[in-house]
N, CA, C and O of each residue as an XYZ file, in Angstrom:
564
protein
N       8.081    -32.650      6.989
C       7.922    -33.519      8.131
C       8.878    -34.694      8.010
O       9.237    -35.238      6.965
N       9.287    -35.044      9.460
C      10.092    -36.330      9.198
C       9.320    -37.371      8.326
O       8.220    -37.169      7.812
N      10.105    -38.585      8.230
C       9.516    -39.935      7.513
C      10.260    -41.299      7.563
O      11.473    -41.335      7.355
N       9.824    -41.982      7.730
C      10.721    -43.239      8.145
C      11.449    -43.445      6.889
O      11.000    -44.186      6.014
N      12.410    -42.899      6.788
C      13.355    -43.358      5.355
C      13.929    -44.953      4.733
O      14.151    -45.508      3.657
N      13.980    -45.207      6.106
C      14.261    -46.704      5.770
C      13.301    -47.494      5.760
O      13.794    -48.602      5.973
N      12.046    -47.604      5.619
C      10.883    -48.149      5.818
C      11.057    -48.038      3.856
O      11.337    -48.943      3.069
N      10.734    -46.440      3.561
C      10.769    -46.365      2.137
C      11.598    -47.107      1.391
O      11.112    -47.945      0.631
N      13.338    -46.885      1.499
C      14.273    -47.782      0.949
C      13.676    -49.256      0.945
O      13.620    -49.978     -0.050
N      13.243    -49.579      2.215
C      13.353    -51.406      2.069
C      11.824    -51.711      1.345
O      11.709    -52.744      0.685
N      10.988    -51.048      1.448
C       9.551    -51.327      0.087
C       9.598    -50.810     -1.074
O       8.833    -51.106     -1.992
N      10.768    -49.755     -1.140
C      11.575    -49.973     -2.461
C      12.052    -50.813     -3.197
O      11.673    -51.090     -4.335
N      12.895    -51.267     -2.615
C      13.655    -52.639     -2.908
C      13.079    -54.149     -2.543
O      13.530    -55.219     -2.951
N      12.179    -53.974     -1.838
C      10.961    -55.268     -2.463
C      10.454    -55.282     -3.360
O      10.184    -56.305     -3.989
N      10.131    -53.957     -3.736
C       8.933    -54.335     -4.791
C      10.910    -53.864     -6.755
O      11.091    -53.477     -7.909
N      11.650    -54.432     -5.380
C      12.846    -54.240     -7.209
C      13.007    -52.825     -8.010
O      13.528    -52.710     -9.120
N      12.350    -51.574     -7.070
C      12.036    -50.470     -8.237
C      13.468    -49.642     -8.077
O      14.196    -49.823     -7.102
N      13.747    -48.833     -9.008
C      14.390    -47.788     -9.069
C      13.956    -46.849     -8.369
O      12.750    -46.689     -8.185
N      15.008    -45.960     -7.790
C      14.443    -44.386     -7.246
C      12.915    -43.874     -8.753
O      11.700    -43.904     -8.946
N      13.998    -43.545     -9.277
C      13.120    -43.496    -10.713
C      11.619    -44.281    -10.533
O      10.645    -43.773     -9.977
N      11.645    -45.075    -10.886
C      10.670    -45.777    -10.633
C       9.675    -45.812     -9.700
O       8.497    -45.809    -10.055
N      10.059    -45.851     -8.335
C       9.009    -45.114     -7.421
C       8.578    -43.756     -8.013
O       7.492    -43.574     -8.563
N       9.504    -42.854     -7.853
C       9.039    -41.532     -8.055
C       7.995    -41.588     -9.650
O       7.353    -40.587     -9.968
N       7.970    -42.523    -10.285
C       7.083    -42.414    -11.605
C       5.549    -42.977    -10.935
O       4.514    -42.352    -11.170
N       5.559    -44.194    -10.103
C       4.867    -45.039     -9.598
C       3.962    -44.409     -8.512
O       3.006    -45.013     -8.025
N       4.337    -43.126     -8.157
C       4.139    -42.597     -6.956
C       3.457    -40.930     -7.316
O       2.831    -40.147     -6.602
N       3.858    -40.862     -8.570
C       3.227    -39.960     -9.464
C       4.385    -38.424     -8.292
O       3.913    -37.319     -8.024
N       5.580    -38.817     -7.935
C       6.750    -37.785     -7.744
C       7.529    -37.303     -8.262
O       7.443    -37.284     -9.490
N       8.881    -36.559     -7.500
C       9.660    -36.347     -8.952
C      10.840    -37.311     -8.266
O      10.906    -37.715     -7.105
N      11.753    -37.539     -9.394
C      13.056    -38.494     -8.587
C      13.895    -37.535     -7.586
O      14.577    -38.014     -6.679
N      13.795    -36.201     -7.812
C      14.909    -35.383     -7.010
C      13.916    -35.345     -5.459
O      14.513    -34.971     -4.449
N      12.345    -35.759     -5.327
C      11.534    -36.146     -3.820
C      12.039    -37.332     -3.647
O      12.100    -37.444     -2.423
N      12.476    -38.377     -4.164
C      12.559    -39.268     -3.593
C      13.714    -39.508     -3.316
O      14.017    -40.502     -2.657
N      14.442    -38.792     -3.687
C      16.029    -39.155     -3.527
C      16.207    -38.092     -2.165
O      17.162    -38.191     -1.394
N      15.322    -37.259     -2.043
C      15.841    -36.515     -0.832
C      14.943    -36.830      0.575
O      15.283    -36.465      1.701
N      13.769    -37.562      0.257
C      13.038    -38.287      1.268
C      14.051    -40.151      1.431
O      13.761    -40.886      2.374
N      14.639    -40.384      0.864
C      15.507    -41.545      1.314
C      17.042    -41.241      2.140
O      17.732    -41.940      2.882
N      17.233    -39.364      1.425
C      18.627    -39.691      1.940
C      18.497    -38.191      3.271
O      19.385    -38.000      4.103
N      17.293    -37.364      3.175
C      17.523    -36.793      4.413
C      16.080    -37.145      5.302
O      15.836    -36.515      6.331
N      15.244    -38.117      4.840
C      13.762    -38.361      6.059
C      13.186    -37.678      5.916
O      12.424    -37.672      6.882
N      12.838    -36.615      4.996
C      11.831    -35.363      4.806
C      11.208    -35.671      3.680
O      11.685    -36.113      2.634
N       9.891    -35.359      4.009
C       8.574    -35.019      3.072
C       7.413    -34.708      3.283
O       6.952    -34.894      4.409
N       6.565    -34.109      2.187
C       5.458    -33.327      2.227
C       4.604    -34.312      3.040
O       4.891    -35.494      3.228
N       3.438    -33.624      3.529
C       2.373    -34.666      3.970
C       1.599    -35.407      2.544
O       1.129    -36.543      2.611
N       1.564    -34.713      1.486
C       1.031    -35.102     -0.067
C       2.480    -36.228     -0.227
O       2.183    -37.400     -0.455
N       3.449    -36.010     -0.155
C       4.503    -36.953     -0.777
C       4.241    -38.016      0.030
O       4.436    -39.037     -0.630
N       3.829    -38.320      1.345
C       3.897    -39.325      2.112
C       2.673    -39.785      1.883
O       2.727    -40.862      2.476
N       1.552    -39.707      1.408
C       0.450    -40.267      1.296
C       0.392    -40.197     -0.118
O      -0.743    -40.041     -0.570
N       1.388    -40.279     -0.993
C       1.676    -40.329     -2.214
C       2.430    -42.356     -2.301
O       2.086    -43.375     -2.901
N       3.364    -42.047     -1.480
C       4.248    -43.283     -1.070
C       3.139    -44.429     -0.523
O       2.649    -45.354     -1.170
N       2.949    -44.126      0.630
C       1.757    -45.176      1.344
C       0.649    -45.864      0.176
O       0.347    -47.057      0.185
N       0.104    -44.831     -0.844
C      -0.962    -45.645     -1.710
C      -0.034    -46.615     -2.474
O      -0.414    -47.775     -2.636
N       1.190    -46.200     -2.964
C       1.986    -46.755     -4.263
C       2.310    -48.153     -3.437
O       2.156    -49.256     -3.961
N       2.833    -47.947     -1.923
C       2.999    -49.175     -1.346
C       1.951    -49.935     -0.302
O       2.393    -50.723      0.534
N       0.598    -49.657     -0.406
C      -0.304    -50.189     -0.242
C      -0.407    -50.271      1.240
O      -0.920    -51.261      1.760
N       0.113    -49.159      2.034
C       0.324    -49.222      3.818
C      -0.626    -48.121      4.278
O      -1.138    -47.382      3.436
N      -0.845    -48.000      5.386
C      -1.811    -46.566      6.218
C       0.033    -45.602      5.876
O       1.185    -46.023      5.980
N      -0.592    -44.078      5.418
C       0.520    -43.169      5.568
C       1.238    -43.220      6.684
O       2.449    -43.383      6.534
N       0.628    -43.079      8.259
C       0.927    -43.747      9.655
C       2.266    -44.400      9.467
O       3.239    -44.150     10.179
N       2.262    -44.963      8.805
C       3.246    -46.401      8.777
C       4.739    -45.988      8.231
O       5.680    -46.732      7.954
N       4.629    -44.334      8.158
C       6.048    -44.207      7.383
C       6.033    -42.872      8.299
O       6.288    -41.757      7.842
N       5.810    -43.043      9.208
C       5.714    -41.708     10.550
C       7.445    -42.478     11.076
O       7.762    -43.648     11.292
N       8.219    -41.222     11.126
C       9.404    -41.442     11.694
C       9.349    -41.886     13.325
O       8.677    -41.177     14.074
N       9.770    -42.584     13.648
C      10.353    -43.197     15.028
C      12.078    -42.849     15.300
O      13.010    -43.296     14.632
N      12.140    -42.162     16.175
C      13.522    -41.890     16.497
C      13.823    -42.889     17.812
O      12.967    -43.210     18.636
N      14.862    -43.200     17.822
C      15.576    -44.233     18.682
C      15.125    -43.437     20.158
O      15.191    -42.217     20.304
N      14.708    -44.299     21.089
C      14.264    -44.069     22.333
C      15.653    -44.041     23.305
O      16.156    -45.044     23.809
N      16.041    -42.960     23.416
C      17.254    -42.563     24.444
C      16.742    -42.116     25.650
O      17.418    -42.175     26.677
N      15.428    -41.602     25.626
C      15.094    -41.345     27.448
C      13.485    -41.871     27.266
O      12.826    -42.202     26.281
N      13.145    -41.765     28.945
C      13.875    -42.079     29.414
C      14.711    -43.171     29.728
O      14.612    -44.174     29.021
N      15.781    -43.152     30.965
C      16.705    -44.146     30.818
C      15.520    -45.493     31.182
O      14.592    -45.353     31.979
N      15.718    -46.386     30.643
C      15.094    -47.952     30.755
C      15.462    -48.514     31.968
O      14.785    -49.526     32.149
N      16.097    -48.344     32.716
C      16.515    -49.220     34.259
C      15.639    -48.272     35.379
O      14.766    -48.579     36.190
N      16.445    -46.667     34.955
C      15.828    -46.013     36.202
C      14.303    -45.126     36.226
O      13.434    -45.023     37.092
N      14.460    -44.488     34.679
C      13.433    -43.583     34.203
C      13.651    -42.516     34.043
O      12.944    -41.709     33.439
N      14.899    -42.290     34.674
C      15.520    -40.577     34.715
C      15.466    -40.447     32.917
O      15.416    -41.283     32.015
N      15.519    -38.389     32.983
C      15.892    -38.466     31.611
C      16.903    -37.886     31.656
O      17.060    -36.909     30.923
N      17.766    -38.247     32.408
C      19.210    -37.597     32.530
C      20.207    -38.157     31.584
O      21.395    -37.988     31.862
N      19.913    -38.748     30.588
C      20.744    -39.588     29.867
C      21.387    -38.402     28.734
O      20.863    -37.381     28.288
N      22.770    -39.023     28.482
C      23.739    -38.685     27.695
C      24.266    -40.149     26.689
O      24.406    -41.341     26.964
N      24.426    -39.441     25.603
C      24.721    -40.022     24.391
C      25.987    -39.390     23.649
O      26.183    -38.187     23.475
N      26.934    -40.614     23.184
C      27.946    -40.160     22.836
C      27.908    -39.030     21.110
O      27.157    -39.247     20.159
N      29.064    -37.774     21.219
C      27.975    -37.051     19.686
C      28.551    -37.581     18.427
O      28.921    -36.675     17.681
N      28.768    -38.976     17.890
C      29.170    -39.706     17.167
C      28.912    -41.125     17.412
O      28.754    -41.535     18.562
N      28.836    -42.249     15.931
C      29.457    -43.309     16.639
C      30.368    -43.826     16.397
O      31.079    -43.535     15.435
N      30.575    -44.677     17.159
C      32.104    -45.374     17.397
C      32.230    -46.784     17.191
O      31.333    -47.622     17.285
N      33.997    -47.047     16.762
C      34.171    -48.517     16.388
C      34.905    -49.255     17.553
O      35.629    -48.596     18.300
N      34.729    -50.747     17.757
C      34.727    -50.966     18.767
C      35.740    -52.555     18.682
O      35.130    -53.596     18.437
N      37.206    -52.594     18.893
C      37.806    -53.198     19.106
C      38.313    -54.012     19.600
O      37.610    -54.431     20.520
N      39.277    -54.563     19.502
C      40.688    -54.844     20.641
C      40.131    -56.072     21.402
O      39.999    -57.013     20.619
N      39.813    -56.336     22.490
C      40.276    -57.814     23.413
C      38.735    -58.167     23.048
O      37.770    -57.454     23.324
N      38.702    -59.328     22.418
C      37.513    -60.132     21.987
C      36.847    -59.700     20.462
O      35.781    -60.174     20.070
N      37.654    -58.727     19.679
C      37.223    -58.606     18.349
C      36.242    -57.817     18.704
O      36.040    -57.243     19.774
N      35.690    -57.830     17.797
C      34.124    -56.713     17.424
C      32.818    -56.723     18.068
O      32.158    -57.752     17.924
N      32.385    -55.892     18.663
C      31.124    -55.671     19.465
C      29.876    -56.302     18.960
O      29.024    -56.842     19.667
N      29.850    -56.171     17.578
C      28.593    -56.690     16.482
C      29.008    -57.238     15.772
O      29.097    -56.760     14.641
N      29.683    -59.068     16.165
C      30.055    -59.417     14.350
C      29.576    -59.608     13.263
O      28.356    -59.772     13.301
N      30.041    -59.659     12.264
C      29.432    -59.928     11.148
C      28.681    -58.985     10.778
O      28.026    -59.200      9.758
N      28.531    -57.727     11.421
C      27.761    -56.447     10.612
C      28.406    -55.558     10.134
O      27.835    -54.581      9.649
N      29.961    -55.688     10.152
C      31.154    -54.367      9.687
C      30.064    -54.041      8.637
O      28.946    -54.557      8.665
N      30.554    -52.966      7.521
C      30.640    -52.616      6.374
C      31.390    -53.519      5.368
O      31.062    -54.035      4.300
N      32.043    -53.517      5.795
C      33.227    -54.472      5.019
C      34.170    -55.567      6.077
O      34.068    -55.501      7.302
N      34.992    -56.462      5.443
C      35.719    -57.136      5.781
C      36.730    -56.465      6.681
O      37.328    -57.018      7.604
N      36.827    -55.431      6.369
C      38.353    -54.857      6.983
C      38.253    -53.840      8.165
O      39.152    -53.293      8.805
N      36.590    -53.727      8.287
C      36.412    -52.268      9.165
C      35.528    -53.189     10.267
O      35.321    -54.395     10.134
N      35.014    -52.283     11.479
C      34.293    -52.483     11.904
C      32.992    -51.899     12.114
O      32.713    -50.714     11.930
N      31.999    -53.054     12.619
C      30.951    -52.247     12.555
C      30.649    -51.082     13.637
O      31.462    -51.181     14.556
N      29.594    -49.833     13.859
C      29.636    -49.081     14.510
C      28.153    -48.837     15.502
O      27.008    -49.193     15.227
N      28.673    -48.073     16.779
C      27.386    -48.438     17.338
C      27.670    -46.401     18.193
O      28.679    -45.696     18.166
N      26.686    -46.208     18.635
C      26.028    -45.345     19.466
C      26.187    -45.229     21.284
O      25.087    -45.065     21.810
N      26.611    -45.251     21.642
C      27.261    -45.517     23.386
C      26.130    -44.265     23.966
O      26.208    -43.056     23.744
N      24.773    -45.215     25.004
C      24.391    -43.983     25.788
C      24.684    -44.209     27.378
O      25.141    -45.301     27.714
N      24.420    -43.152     28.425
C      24.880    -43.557     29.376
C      24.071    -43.367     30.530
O      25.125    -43.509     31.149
N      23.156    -43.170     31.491
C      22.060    -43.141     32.119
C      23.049    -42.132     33.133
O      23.829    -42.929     33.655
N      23.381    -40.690     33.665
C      24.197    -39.811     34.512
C      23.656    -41.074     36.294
O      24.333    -41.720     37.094
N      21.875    -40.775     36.099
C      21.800    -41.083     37.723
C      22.129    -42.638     37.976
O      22.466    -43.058     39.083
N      22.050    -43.129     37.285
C      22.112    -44.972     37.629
C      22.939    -45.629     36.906
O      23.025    -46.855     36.968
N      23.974    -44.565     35.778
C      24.920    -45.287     35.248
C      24.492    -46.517     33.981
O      25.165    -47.290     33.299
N      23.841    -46.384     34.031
C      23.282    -47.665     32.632
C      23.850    -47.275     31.575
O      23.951    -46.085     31.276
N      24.310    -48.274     30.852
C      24.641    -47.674     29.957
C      24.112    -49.036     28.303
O      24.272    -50.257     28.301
N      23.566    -48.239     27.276
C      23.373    -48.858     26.612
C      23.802    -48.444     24.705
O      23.816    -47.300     24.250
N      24.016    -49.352     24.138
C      24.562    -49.303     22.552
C      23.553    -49.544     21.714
O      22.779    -50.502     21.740
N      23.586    -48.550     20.889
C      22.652    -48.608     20.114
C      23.405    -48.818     18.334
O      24.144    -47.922     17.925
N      23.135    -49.957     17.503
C      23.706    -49.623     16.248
C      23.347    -49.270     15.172
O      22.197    -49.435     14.764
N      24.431    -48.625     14.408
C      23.765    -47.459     13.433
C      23.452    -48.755     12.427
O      23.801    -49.928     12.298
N      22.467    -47.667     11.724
C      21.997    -48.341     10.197
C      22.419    -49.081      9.612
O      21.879    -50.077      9.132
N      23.839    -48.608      9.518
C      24.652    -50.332      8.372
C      24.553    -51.130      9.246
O      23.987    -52.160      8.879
N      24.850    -51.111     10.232
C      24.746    -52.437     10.665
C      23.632    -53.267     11.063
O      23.663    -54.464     11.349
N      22.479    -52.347     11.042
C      21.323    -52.968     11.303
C      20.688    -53.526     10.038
O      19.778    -54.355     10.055
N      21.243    -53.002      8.920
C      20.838    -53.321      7.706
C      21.562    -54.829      7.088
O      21.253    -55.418      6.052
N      22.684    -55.233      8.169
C      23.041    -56.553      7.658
C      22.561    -57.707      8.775
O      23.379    -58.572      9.090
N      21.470    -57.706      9.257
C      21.039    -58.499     10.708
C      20.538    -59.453      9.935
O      20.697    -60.630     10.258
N      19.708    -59.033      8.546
C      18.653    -60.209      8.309
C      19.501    -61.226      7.672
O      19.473    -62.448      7.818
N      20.039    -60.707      7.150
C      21.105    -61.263      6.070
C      22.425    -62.459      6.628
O      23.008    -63.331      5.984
N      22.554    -62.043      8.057
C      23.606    -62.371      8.913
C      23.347    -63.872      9.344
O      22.317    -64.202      9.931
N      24.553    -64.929      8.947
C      24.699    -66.135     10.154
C      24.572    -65.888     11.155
O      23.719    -66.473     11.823
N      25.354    -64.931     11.676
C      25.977    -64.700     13.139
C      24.988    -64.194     14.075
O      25.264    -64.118     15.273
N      23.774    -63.816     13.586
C      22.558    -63.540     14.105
C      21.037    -63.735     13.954
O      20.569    -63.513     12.838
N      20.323    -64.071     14.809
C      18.759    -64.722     14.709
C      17.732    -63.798     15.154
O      18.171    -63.304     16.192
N      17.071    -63.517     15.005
C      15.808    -62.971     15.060
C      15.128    -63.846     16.528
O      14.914    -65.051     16.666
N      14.900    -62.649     17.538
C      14.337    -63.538     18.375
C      12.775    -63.340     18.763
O      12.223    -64.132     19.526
């Protein structure tokens, strides 16, 4: 079953542990936890294995996939999404500052597009959502 992978990573790294370490803590093996962080899959026992070690309802590590339909303006679910994402340049610098990867790249986002009403909205991937908290250039609203 899916699993919120990044939910796991970041109560990982609160509580300071190693892959290792969860997987000892969690009574798993390290090769479950390394493949529930890096592909979102696990047993219903592995996930209510995780939830006790990190003290949450299992619920709480139920995957959520990014809401692409329907579209938010009109309701249609006619929406299209670009099949990659993309970096985003040129007249005014970077779409998301301060979330590149690095100094030299930019950061990347998701382009969807609503067919009946034209909406169109960006969605950004993981790295860059993973440097928001961390970020000057952005506040929590």
């Amino acid at each position: 079953m899916k699993i919120n992978a990044e939910l796991v990573l970041k109560l990982r790294n609160q509580n300071s542990w190693t892959q290792e370490e969860l997987a000892i803590a969690a009574g798993l093996n390290l090769k479950t936890i390394q493949r529930i962080e890096k592909k979102a899959s696990a047993s219903l026992q592995s996930k209510k294995a995780l939830a006790a070690v990190f003290n949450i309802d299992f619920q709480d590590l139920d995957y959520e996939e990014l809401q692409m339909k329907p579209c938010s303006e009109c309701k249609s679910n006619r929406v299209y999404q670009y099949k990659k994402h993309m970096e985003f340049g040129g007249f005014g610098g970077e779409l998301l500052p301060g979330l590149a990867p690095s100094m030299f790249s930019l950061a990347k986002f998701l382009p969807v597009v609503c067919f009946d009403c034209g909406h169109i909205r960006f969605f950004a991937s993981k790295e860059a959502r993973d440097k928001l908290e961390a970020s000057d250039n952005w506040e929590e609203i």
